[in-house]
N, C-alpha and C positions, 0 to 999 in steps of 0.2 A: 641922740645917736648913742647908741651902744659901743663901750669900749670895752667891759669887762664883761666877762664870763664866770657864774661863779655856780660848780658843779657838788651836790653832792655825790658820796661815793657810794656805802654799800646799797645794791639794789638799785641804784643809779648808772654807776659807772659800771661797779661789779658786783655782779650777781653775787649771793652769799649761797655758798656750796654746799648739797648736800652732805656732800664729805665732811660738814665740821660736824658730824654726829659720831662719827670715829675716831674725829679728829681731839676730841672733848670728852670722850669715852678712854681713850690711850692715856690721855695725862691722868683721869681718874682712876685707871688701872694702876699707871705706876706707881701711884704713892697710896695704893690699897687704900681709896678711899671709898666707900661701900653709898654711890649715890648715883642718879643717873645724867647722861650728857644732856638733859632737859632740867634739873635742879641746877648744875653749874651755870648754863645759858640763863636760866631766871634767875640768877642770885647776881651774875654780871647786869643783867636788866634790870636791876632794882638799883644801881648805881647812879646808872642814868637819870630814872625816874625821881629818885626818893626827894630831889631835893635839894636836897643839902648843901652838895658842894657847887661851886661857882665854876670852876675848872678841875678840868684830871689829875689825881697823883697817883701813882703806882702805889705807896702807903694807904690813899683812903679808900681803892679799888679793893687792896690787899683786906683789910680790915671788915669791909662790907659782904666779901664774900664768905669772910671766916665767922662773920655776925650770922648769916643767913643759913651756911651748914653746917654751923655750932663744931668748927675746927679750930685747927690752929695751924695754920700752915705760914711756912714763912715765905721767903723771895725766892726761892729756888722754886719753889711751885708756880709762882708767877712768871719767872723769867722760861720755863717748860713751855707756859701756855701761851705767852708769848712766840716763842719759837714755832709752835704749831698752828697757830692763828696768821703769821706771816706765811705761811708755808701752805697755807688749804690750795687744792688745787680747782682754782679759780684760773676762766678763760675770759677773753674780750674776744669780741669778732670781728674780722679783718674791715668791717664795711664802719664800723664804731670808730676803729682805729682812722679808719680813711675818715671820719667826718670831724675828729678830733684834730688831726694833719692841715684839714683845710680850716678849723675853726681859728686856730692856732695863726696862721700866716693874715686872719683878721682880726684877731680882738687879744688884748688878754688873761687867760685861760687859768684858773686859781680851784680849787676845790676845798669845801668846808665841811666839816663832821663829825660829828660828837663820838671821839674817837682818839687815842696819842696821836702825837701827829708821824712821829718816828715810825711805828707802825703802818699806819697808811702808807706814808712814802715805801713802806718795802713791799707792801702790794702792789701798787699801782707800779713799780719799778718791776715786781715780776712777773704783769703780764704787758711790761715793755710800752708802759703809756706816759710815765712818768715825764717824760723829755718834751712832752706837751704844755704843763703845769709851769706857771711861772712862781709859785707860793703852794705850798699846803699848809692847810691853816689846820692844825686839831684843839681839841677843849681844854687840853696841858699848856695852848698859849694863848687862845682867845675864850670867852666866854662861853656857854653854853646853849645851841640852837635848844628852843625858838627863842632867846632873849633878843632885844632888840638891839644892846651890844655888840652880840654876837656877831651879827649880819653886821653894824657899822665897822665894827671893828676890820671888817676882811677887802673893803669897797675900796683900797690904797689912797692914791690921790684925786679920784676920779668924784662927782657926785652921784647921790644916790638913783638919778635918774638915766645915768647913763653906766648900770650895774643890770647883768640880769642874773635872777638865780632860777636854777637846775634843781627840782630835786622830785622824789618818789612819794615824799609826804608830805599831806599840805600841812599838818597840824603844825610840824617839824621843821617843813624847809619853805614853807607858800603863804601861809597865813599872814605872818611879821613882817616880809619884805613887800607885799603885796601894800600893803597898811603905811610901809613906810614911804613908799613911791617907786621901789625900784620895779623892775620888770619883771615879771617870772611866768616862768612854762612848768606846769604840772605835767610829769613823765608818769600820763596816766594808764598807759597800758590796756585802754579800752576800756576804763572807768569813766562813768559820768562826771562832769564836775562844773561850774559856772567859772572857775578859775580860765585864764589862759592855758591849752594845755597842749602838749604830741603824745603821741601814741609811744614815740621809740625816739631814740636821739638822732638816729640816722635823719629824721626830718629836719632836721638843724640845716641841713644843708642848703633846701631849698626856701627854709624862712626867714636864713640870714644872709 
């Protein structure tokens, strides 16, 4: 029996806005730096990727992006980007919200993402889904998806069989929890997959 629900967010929950191309373009503006909102976005992506760290910090985020566009920028550039990354104008859809509402009065509802976690919560709070969410879990306090920590780490008291996760990538959110035992739906968007999978979350409603 299923008791936990465990969602990721960008591109799961929330779409990630075209708007962060202006949004990421501005902050480069301000501090005249001569590069484009595609170099910043991939210097952020190679944070993730590279490796290296085990969880989020603000310093080894800070560091990797100033390795990557041979800057020097200090916390004031980060706490900027920050500000405008919380702030992209990102929508949920009333039918999402409603299938989140009824998921919520049955299981409980958690979200995990290779992501701070402070930040996520101010997303997810503005576009009003937040009060769903019983935990958000980011990489600043658990492990890094796909590790297989990561995903133990967020299961609370419950076991791994009666856990399902949510996400948009299997490499990222399907593969490891699939392997461990837990349950999971590929939010495949009308991709083929051999995975468990929905098309859209809205089907949550009639397969739980």
């Amino acid at each position: 029996m299923i008791k936990r629900i465990i969602f990721d967010i960008d591109n799961t929950l929330i779409d990630f806005p075209e708007s962060y191309k202006e949004g990421y373009q501005q902050i480069l503006d301000k501090y005249k730096i001569n590069k484009t909102y595609e170099d910043l976005y991939n210097a952020i992506g190679v944070y993730e990727e590279c490796g290296k760290y085990d969880k989020y910090t603000k310093e080894d985020l800070l560091k990797v992006i100033n390795q990557e566009l041979n800057l020097n920028l200090g916390n004031d550039f980060l706490e900027d980007y920050f500000d405008m990354y919380n702030n992209l104008n990102t929508n949920v859809s009333n039918s999402i919200k409603e299938t989140l509402e009824y998921l919520s009065k049955k299981y409980e509802l958690v979200t995990l993402s290779n992501w701070f976690t402070f930040s996520q919560k101010e997303r997810l709070k503005k576009v009003n889904i937040d009060k769903y969410f019983k935990a958000v879990y980011g990489t600043d306090i658990v492990p890094m998806k796909p590790t297989e920590e990561s995903f133990l780490s967020v299961i609370g008291n419950h076991k791994v069989e009666e856990c399902l996760m949510i996400g948009d990538n299997i490499k990222m959110d399907i593969e490891v929890p699939y392997k461990l035992g837990m349950n999971v739906y590929y939010l495949s968007k009308g991709k083929k997959t051999n995975y468990p999978s929905i098309e859209k979350l809205e089907d949550l409603k009639e397969m739980l």
